[in-house]
N, C-alpha and C positions, 0 to 999 in steps of 0.2 A: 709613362704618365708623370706629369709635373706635378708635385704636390703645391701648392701656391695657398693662401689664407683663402682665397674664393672661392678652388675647389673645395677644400677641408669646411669649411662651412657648408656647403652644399650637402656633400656626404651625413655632418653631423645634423642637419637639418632634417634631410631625407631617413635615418636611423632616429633620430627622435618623433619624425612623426608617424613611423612603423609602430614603436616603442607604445605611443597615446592610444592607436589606434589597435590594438590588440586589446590592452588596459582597458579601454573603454567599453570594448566586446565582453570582456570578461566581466568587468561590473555590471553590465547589463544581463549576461547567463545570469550571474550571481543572483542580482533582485529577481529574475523571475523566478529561479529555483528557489528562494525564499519564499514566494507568495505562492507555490505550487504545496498543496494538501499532502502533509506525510505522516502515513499512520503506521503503529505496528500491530501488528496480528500474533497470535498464540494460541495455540491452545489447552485449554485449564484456563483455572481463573487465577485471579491474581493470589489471593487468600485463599489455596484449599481448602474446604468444607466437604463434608462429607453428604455432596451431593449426587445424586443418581444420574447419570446419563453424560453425554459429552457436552463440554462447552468452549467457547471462544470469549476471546479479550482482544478488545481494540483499544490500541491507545493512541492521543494525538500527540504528532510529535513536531508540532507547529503551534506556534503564538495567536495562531489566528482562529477564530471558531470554524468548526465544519461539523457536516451533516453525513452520517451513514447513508449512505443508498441502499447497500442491500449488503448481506451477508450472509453466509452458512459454512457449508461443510464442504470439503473435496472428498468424494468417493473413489476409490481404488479404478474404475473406468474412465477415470476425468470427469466425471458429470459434478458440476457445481448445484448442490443441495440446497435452495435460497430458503432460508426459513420465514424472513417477508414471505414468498409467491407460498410457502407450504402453510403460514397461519392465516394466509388468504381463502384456502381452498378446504382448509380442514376446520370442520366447523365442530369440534365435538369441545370447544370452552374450557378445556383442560390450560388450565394457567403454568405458565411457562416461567420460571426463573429470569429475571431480570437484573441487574446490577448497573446502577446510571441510565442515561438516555444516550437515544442514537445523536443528537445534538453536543458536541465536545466544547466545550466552550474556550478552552486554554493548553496548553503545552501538560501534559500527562494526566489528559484527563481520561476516564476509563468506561468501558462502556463493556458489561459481561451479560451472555447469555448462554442456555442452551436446554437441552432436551434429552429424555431418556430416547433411543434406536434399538434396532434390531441389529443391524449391520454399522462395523466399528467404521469409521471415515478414515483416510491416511491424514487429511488435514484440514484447515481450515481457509477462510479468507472475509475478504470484506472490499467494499470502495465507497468511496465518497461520492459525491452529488460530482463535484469537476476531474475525477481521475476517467481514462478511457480504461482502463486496465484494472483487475482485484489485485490488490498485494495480499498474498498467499505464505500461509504456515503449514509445516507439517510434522507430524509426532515424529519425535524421536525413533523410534524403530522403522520409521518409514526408508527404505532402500536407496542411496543414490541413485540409482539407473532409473527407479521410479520415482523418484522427486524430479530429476530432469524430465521423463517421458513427460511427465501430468504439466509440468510448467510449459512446457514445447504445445502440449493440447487444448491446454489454456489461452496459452498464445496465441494461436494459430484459430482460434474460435471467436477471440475477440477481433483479431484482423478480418475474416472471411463472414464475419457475422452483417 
């Protein structure tokens, strides 16, 4: 092959608009992964207090405001405990611990709650009004093989759902 100034342009033509066109792909993931809702989960509250029962902490970890959808607990079966659908149904007016609102207005804002149980949870979770999926916490003493099980059953509940 001759190398000539026509081919060499061409080449460096054809690798610079490879070059844009990746760049470009990637500023674009970029902004959306920025305008996509990310929160973190825990659980405990942020400030221990010497409160009775289990609780969770969401914090937003985005500039943008967002809305809880629903939250609770992971039970040792996989079954997601929504405390929304549980103060829906349980009418006995026993006030509940609250810390902030389900509404996040700004980048570390915090929103805690929780409840005396019977049966301890391995973890917690939560999502937002735009996420398809809960982003999910689990205690410290919770097992790997069952933090993977319960995240695989969670998973696999939101897709078949």
């Amino acid at each position: 092959m001759h190398w000539d100034i026509e081919n060499l342009q061409k080449w460096v033509t054809l690798i610079a608009a490879i070059v844009a066109a990746i760049a470009s792909g990637l500023n674009l993931w970029w902004k959306f992964r920025d305008k996509a809702d990310k929160i973190k989960v825990a659980c405990g509250l942020i400030d221990p207090q010497l409160n009775p029962g289990e609780f969770l902490t969401v914090v937003s970890q985005c500039d943008h405001s967002i809305q809880i959808a629903d939250y609770g607990y992971v039970m040792r079966t996989g079954k997601l405990l929504s405390l929304p659908n549980l103060d829906a149904r349980d009418l006995d007016d026993e006030p509940r611990i609250v810390y902030g609102s389900r509404l996040l207005a700004s980048r570390n804002t915090s929103f805690e709650t929780g409840i005396a149980m019977r049966g301890r949870p391995v973890g917690v979770y939560a999502i937002t009004t735009s996420q398809t999926r809960p982003t999910v916490a689990f205690e410290h003493d919770t097992h790997v093989w069952l933090r993977a099980w319960l995240r695989m059953k969670i998973w696999l509940k939101v897709v078949y759902d």
